[in-house]
Backbone bond lengths (Angstrom), bond angles and torsions (degrees), N, CA, C in turn:
res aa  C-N    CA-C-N  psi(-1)  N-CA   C-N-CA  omega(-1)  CA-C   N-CA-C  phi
1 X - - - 1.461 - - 1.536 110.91 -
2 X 1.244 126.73 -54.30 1.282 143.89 143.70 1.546 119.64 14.68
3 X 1.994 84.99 -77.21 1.396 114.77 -167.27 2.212 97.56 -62.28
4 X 1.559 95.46 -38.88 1.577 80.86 -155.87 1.650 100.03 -67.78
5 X 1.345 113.01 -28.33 1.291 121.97 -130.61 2.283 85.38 -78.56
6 X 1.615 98.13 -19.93 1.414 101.90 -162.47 1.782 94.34 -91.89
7 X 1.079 114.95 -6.31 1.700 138.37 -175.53 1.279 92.86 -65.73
8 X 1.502 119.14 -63.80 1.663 137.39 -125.02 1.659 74.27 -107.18
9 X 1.099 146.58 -42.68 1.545 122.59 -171.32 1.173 120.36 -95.91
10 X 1.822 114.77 -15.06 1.865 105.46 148.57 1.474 109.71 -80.17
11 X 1.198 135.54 -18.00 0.979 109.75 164.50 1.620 135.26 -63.26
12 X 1.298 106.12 -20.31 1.318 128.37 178.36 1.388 103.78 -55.94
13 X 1.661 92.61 -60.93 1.764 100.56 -165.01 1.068 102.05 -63.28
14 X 1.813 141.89 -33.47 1.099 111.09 -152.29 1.640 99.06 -80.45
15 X 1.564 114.81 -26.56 1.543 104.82 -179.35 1.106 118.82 -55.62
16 X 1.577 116.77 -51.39 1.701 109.44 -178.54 1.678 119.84 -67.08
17 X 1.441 107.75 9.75 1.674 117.65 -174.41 1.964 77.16 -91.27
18 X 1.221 115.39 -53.54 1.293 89.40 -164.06 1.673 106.69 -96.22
19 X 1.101 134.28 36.72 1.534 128.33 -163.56 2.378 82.49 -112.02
20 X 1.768 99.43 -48.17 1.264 118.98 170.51 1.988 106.20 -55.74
21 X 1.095 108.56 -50.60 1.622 103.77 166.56 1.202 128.18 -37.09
22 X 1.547 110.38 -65.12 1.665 120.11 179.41 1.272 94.76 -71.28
23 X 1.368 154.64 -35.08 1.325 155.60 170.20 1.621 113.05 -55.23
24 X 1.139 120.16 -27.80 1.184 111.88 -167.65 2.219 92.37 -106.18
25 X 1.242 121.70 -25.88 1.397 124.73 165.98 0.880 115.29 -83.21
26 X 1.594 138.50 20.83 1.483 153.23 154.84 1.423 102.55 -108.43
27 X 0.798 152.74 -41.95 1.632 147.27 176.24 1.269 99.66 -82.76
28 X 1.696 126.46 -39.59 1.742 98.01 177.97 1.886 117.57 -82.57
29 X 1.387 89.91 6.73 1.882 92.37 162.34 1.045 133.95 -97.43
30 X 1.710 96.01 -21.64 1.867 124.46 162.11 1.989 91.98 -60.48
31 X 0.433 114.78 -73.62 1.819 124.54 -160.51 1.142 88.90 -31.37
32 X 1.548 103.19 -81.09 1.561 125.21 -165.45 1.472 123.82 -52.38
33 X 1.474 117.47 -21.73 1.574 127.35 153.14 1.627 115.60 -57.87
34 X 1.562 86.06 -60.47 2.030 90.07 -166.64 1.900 92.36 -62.29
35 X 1.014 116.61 -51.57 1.431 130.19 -167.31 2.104 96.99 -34.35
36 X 1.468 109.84 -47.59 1.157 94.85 -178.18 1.520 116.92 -126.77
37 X 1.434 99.21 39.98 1.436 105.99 157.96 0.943 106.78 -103.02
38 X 1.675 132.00 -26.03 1.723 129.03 -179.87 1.427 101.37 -53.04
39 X 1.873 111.89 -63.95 1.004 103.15 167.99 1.513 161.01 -79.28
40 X 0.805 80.31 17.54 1.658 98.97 173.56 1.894 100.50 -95.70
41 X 1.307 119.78 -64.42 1.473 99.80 156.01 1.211 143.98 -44.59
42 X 1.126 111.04 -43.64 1.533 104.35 175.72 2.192 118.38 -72.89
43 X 1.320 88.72 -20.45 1.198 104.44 -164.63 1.864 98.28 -70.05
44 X 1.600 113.93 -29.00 0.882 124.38 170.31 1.799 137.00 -55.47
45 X 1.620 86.45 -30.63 1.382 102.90 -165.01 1.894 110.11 -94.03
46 X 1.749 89.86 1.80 1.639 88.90 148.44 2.237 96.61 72.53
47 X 1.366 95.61 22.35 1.917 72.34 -158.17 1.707 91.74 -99.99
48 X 1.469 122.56 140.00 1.305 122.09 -172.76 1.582 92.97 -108.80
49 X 1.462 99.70 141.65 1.501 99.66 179.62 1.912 120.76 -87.39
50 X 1.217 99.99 148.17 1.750 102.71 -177.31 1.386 123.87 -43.72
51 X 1.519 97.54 144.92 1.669 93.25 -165.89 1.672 93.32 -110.05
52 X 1.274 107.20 163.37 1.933 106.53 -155.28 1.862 97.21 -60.00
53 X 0.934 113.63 -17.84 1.799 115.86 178.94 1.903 108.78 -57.81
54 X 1.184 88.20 -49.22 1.988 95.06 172.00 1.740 110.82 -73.32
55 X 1.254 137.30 -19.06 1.509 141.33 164.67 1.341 119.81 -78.21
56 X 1.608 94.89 115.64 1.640 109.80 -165.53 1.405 107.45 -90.53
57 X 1.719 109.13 -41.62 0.993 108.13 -173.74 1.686 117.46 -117.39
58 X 1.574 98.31 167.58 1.663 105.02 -158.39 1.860 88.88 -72.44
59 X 1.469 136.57 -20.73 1.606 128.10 142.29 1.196 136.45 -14.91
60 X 1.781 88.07 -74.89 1.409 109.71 172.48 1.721 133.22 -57.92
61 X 1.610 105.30 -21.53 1.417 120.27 170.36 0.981 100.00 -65.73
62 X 1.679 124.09 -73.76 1.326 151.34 -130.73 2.217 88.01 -65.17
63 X 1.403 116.89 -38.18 1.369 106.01 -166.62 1.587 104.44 -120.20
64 X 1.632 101.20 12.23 1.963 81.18 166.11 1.825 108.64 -156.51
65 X 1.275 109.58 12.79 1.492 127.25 161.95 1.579 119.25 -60.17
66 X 1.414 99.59 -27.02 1.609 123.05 166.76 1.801 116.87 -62.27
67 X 0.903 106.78 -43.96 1.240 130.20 177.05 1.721 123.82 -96.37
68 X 1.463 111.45 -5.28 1.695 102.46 -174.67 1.393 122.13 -58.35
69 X 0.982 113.03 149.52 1.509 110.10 162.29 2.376 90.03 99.14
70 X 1.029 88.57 -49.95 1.538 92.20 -155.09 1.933 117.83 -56.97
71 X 1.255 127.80 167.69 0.996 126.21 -158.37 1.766 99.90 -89.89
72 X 1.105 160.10 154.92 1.668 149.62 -157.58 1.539 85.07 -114.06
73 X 1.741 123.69 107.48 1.305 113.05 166.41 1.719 100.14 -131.79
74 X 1.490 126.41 12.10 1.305 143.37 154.72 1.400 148.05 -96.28
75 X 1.336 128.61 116.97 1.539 113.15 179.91 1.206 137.14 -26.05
76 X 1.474 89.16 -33.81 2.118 105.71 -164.87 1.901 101.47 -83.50
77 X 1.361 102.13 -26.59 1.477 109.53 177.63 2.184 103.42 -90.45
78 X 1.028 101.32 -9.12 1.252 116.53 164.79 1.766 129.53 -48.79
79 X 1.936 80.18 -79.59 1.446 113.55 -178.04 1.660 91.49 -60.36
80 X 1.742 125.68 -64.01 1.541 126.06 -165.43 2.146 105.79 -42.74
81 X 1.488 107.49 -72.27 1.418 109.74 165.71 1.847 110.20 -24.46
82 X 1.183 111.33 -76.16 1.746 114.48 -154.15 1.855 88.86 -54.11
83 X 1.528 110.23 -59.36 1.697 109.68 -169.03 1.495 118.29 -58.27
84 X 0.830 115.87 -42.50 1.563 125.49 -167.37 1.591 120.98 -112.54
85 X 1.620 122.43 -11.42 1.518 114.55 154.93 1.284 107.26 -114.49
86 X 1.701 129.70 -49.76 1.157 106.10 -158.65 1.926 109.47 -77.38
87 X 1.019 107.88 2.65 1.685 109.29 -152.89 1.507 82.35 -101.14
88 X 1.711 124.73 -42.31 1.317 101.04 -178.71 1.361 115.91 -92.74
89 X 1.192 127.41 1.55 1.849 121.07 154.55 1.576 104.13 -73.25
90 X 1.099 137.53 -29.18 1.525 132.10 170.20 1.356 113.67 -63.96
91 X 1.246 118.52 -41.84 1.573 118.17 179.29 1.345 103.21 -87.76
92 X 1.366 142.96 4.19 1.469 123.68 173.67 1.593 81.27 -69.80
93 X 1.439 97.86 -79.88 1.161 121.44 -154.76 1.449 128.97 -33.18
94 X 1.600 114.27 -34.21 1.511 138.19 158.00 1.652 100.41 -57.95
95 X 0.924 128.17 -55.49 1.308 140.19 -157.77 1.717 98.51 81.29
96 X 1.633 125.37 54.74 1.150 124.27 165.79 1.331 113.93 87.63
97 X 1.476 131.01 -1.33 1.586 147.50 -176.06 1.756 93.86 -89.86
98 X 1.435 100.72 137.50 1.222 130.20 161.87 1.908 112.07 -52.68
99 X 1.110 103.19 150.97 1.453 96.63 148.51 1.558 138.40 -63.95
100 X 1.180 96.91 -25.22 1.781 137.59 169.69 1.528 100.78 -43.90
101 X 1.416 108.58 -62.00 1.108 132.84 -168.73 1.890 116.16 -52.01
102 X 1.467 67.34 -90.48 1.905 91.06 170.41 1.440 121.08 -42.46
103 X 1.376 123.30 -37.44 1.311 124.63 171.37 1.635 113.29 -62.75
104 X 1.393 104.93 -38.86 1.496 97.95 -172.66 1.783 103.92 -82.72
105 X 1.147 138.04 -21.32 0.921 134.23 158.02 1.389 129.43 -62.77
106 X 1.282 115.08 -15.50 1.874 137.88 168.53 1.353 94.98 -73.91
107 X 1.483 119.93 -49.89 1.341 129.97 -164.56 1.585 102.59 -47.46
108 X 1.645 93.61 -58.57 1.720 113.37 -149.29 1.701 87.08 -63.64
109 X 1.262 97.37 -61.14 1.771 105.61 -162.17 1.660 118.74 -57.59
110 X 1.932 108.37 -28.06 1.685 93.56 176.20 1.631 94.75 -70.12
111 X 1.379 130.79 -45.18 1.749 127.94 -154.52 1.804 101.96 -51.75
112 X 1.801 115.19 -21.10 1.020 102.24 -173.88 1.645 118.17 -88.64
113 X 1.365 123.21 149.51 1.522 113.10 -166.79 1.562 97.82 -96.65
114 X 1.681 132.19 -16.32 1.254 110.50 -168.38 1.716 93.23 -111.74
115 X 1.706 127.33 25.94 0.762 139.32 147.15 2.182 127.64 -16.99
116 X 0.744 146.57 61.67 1.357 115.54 162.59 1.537 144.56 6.36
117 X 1.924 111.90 63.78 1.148 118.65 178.80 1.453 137.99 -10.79
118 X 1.740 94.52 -34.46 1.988 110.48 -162.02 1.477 88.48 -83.22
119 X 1.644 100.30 -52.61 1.927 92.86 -163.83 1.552 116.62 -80.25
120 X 1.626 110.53 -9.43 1.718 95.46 155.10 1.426 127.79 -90.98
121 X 1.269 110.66 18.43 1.277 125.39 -176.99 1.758 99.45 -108.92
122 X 1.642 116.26 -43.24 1.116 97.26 174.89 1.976 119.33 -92.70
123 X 1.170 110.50 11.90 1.053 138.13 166.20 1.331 105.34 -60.35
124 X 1.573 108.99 -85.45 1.865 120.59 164.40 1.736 107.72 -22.99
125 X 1.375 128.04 -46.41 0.909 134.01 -154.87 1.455 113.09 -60.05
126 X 1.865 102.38 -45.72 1.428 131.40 -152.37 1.319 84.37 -75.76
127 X 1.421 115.50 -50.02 1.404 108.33 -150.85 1.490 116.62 -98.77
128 X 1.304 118.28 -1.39 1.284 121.42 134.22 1.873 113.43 -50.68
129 X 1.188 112.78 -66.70 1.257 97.40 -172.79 1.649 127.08 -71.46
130 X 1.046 85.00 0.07 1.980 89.04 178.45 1.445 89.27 -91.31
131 X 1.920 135.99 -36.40 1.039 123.53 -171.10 1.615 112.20 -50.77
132 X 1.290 101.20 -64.26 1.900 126.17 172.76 1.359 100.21 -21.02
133 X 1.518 106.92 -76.50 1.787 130.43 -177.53 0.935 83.94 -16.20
134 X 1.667 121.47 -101.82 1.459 146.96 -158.60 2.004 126.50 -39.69
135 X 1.334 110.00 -21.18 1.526 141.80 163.76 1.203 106.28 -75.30
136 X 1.397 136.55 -50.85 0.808 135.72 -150.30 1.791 100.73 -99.18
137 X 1.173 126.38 -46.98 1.090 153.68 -164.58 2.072 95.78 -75.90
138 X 1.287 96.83 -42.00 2.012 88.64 -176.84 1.764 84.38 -87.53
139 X 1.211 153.31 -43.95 1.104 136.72 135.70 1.645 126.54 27.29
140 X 1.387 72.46 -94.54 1.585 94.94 -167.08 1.912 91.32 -67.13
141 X 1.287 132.76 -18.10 1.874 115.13 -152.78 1.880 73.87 -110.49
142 X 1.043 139.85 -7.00 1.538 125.32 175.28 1.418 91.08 -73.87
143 X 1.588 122.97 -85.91 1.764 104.81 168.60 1.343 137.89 -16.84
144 X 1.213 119.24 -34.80 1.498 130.08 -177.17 2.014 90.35 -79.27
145 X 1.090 102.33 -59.71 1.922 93.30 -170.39 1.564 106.94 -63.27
146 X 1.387 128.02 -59.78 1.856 124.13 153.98 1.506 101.33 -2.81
147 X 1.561 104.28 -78.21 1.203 114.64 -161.39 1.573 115.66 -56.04
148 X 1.478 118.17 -42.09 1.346 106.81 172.38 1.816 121.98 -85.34
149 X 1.719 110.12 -10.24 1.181 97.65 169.25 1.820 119.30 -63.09
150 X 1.379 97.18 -18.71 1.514 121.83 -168.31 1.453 117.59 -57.57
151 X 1.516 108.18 -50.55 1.277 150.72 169.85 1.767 112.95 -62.71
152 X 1.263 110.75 -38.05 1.464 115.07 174.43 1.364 105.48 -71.75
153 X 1.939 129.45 -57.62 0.789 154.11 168.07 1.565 104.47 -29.54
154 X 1.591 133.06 -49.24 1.204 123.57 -165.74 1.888 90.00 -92.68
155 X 1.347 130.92 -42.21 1.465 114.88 -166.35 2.235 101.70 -60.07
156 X 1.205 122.84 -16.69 1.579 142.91 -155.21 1.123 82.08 -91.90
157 X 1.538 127.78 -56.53 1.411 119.13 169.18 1.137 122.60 -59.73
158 X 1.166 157.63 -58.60 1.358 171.15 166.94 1.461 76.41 -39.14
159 X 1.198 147.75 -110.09 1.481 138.93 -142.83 1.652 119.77 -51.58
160 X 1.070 98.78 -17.15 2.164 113.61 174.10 1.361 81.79 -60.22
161 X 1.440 115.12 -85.81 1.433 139.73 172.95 1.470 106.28 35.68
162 X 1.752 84.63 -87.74 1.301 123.47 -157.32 1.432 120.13 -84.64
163 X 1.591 107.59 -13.17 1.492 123.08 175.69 1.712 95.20 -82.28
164 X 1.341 105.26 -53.31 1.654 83.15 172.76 1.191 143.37 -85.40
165 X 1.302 125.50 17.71 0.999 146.07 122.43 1.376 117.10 -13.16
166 X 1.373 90.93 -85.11 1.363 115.90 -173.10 2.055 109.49 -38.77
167 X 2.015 78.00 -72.09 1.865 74.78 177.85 1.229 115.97 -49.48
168 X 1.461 140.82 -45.65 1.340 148.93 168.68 1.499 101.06 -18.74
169 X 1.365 113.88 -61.34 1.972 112.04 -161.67 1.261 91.05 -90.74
170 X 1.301 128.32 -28.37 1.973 94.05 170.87 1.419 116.88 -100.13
171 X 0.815 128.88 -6.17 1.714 119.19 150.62 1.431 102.99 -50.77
172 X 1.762 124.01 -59.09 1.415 101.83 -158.29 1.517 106.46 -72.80
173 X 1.400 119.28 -23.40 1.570 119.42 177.81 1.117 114.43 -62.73
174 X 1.797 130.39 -29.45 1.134 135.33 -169.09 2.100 106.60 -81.08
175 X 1.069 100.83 -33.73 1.713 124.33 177.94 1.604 92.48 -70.48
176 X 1.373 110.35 -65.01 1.812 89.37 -173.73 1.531 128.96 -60.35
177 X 1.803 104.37 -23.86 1.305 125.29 159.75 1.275 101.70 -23.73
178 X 1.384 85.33 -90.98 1.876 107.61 -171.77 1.611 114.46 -34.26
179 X 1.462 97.75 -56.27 1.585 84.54 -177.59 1.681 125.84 -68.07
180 X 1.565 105.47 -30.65 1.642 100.52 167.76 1.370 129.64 -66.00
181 X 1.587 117.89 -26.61 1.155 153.78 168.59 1.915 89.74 -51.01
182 X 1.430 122.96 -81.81 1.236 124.75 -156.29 2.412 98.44 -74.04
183 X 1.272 89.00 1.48 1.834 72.47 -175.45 1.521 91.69 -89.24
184 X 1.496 112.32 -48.72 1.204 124.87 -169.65 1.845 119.07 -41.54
185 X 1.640 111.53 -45.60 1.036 114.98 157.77 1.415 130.27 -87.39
186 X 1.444 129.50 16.46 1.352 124.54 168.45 2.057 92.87 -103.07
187 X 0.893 125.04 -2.45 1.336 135.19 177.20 1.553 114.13 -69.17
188 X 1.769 84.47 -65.39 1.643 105.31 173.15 1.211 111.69 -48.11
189 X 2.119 120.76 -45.95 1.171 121.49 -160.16 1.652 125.24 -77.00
190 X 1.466 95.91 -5.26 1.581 115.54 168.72 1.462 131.71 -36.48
191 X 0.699 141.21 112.14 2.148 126.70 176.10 1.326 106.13 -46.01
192 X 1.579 124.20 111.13 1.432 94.76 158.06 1.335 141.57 -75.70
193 X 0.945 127.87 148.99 1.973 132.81 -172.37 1.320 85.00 -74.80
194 X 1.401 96.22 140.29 1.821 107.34 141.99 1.401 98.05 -107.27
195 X 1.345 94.20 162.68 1.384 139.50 167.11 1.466 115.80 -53.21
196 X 1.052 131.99 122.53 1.549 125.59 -169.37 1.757 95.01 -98.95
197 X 1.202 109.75 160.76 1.370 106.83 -175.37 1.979 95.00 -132.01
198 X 1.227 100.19 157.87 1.572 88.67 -176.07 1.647 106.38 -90.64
């Protein structure tokens, strides 16, 4: 009973050693897909990242001084761009107003006729460009999440990995069990001889 019962739980392990195998060569193809579809999109969109001359603030260093000069073909250079340049040229320029905002105030001010022509015109203007901003900016943070689902996907691999591994060496330890286990008692189960004496 012993013998089977130590049978049936390396056998176990060795399946989930390999169930974790194909599991762990499905997430490192997940990675390695998203990994170069981010870049291959972004790589497309041509966008060069800020060089410390465009960083106003000791922020703006701190999350894209890392990156100046360089071409944006990463999420993490993604997320830094959308948070920290385009979001704070949108809020100068708003003076901190939503797009939310500004539109409904475009709204209010074209419906009016004794309105100020220039400032619903430069009104239209703003909120065109906060529209862009904001396109561009969920844009750029869809790449940035790709990119870190991507990144989860390869550490998930690395831990499949290593879990089957694991089951791998105790299945086979549990199998040699068994078999030393079953010699040991067909040994015991022997007749012993005596010794004949003359």
């Amino acid at each position: 009973m012993r013998k089977t019962l130590d049978k049936l739980i390396s056998w176990t392990g060795l399946l989930l050693a390999v169930v974790l195998l194909v599991a762990g060569g499905l997430l490192t193809y997940a990675h390695s897909f998203v990994a170069n579809q981010v870049e291959q999109q972004l790589s497309q969109q041509d966008i060069t990242m800020p060089g410390a001359a465009a960083l106003e603030t000791q922020d703006q260093k701190d999350a894209l001084l890392q990156y100046a000069g360089q071409k944006m073909t990463t999420g993490d250079q993604a997320k830094a761009f959308a948070d920290h340049y385009i979001l704070v040229h949108m809020n100068a320029a708003s003076n901190n107003r939503t797009y939310e905002e500004v539109s409904g105030d475009f709204m209010k001010m074209s419906k009016d006729p004794n309105a100020d022509q220039a400032k619903v015109a430069e009104l239209g203007q703003l909120r065109q460009t906060l529209f862009m901003g904001n396109t561009l900016r969920g844009l750029l943070l869809n790449a940035y999440a790709f990119g870190t689902m991507g990144t989860i996907a390869l550490y998930a691999a690395i831990g499949a990995f290593v879990a089957a591994g694991v089951f791998l060496v105790l299945g086979l330890l549990g199998l040699r069990h068994a078999k030393t286990a079953e010699d040991l008692r067909s040994v015991s189960a022997e007749p012993r001889r005596v010794p004949q004496t003359a």
